[in-house]
Structure formats: structure tokens, C-alpha cells
C-alpha positions in Angstrom: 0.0 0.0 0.0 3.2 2.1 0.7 4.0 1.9 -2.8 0.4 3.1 -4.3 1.0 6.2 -1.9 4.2 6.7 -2.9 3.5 6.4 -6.4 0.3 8.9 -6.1 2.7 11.6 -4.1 4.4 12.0 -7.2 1.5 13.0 -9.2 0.9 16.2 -9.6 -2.8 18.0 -8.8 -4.2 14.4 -8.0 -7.5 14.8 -6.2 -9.0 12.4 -3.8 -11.8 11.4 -6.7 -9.3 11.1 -9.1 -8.4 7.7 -10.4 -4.5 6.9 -10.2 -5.2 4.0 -13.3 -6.7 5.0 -16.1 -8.4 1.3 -16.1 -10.4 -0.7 -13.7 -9.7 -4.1 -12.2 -13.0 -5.1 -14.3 -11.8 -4.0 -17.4 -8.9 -5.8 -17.0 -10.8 -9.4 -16.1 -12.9 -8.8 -18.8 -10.4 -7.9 -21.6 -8.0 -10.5 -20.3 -11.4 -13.4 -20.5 -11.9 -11.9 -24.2 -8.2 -12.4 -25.6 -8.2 -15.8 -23.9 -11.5 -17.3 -25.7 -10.6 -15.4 -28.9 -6.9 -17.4 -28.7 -8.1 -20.5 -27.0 -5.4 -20.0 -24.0 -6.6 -21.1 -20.8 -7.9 -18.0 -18.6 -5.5 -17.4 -15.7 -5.0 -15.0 -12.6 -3.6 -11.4 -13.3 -1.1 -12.1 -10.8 -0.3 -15.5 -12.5 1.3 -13.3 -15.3 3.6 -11.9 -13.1 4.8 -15.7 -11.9 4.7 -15.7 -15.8 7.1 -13.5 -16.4 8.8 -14.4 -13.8 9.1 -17.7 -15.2 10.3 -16.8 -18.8 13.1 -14.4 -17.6 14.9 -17.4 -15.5 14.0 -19.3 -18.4 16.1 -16.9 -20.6 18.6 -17.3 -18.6 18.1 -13.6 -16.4 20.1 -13.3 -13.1 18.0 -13.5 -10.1 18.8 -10.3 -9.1 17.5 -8.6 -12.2 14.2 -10.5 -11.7 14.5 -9.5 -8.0 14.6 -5.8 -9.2 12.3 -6.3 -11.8 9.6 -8.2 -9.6 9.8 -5.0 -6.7 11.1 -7.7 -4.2 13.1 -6.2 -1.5 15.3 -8.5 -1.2 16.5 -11.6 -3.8 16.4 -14.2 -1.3 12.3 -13.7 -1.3 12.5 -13.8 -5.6 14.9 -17.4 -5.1 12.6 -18.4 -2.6 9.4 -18.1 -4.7 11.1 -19.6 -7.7 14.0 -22.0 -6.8 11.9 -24.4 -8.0 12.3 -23.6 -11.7 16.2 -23.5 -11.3 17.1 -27.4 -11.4 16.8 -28.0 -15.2 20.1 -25.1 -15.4 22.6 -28.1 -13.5 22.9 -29.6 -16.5 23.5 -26.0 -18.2 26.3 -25.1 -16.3 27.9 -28.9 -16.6 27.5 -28.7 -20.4 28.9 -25.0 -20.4 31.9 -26.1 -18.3 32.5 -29.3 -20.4 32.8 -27.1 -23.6 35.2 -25.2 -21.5 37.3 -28.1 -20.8 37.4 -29.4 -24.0 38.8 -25.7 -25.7 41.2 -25.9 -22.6 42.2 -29.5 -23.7 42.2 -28.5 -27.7 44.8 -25.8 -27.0 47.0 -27.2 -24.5 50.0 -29.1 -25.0 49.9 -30.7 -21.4 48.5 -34.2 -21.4 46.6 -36.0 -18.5 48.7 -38.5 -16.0 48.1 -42.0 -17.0 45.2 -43.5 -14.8 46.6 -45.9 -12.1 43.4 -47.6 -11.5 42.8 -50.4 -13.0 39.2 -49.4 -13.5 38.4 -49.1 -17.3 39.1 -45.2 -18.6 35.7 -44.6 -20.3 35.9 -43.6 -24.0 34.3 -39.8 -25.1 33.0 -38.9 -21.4 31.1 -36.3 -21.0 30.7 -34.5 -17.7 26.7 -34.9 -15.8 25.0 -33.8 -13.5 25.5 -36.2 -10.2 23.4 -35.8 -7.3 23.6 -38.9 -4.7 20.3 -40.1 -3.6 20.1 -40.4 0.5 23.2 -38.3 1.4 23.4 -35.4 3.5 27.1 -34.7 3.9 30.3 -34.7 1.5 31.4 -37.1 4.6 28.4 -39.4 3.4 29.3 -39.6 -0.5 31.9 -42.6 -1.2 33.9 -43.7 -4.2 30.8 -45.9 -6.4 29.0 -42.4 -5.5 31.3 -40.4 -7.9 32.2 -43.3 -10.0 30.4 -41.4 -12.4 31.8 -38.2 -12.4 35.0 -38.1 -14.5 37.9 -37.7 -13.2 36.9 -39.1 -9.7 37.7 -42.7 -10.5 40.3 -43.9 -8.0 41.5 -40.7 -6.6 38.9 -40.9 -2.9 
């Protein structure tokens, strides 16, 4: 409510009957109902566009913070809250962006890897995933078979 007040202090020669919208909350439902039968897109909420929107910026890859600002949240922690859930699908992202990383690292280095000790088979064209242990709280908890399928983790725990 702070923010309406703020917002109307700034206007100049508003009157108490004056509207601060030029629309109504009505017109808004009603024009809202009419583009979604003429389209044939479920109706939803008003304030589901904003988790809408919401939803396509982290999906473009915006930083929280900018949605933060973008949203009016105070702080970013209440944005991440609201919409961690829609972050999990980017772990794969980030593992895919550092693997073409490695492999431009690898492409113009001269410095070759140590030759594996173990005598675990060296998998052929490995690619780097997303590994998340199932039932473990702790980096005290996660053993050797755990990473097994991280590269690079064979026989060095």
C-alpha cells in the first residue's frame, strides 16, 4: 500500500476522486477473459502473469537479481525463494557450459593428462553430468561408487 502512496505523491494536482489507473480491475478481467477465448489460451490470474514473467526471464537465462529488481522484491532471497523451484533444469547447463570449457582448454593445451593408475576401465568420449547422490546429507556421506560417475573421480577418494 506504501508503494500506491508513494506512487500517487508524485503526481501532480491528484485529487482524492481522481483515479491513479486509467483502467479498472474489471476492465482488465474482462479484456483478459476476451483475448483468452478469442486465442483458446486457458484463462489465468492477473497475478499468474507476473509468476509468468517471472518464469520466462529465469528461463532466458536472467540473473535473479534482475528479476529481483524487476519483480519489486526487496530483497533476492524472497524472488529465489518463490522460484527455486524452476532452477534445477540449469545443473545440466552449467555442466554442459563447463564441459565445452574443458574441452577448448584441452584442444589448445600441449599438457597431457597422468596415465590412470586404476585399474578401472578409462571410459571412452566422457562427457561431464549432472550427479546428485540419492540419500546423502554430507560430502562425509558420499563414497567412491558415488562419484564413479563423475570423471575424473575414478580412484582418486
Amino acid at each position: 500500500m506504501n508503494e500506491v502512496k508513494d506512487y500517487m505523491s508524485k503526481l501532480y494536482d491528484l485529487k482524492d476522486t481522481d483515479r491513479v489507473f486509467p483502467f479498472t480491475k474489471s476492465y482488465i478481467n474482462n479484456a483478459m477473459a476476451r483475448a483468452c477465448k478469442k486465442s483458446g489460451v486457458k484463462k489465468i490470474r492477473i497475478h499468474d502473469i507476473r509468476h509468468s514473467h517471472a518464469s520466462y526471464l529465469i528461463n532466458l537465462g536472467c540473473a535473479p537479481l534482475l528479476i529481483s529488481e524487476r519483480l519489486g522484491h526487496e530483497k533476492v532471497q524472497t524472488t529465489l525463494n518463490t522460484y527455486s523451484h524452476l532452477y534445477p533444469n540449469k545443473h545440466q547447463q552449467v555442466v554442459d557450459m563447463m564441459q565445452k570449457q574443458h574441452q577448448k582448454d584441452m584442444e589448445t593445451s600441449d599438457v597431457t593428462a597422468p596415465p590412470e593408475t586404476s585399474e578401472e576401465p578409462k571410459p571412452q568420449g566422457t562427457k561431464f553430468k549432472v550427479v546428485s547422490p540419492k540419500d546423502k546429507i554430507s560430502p562425509q556421506q558420499v563414497r567412491k561408487n558415488d562419484l564413479s560417475p563423475c570423471v575424473g573421480f575414478a580412484g582418486r577418494i
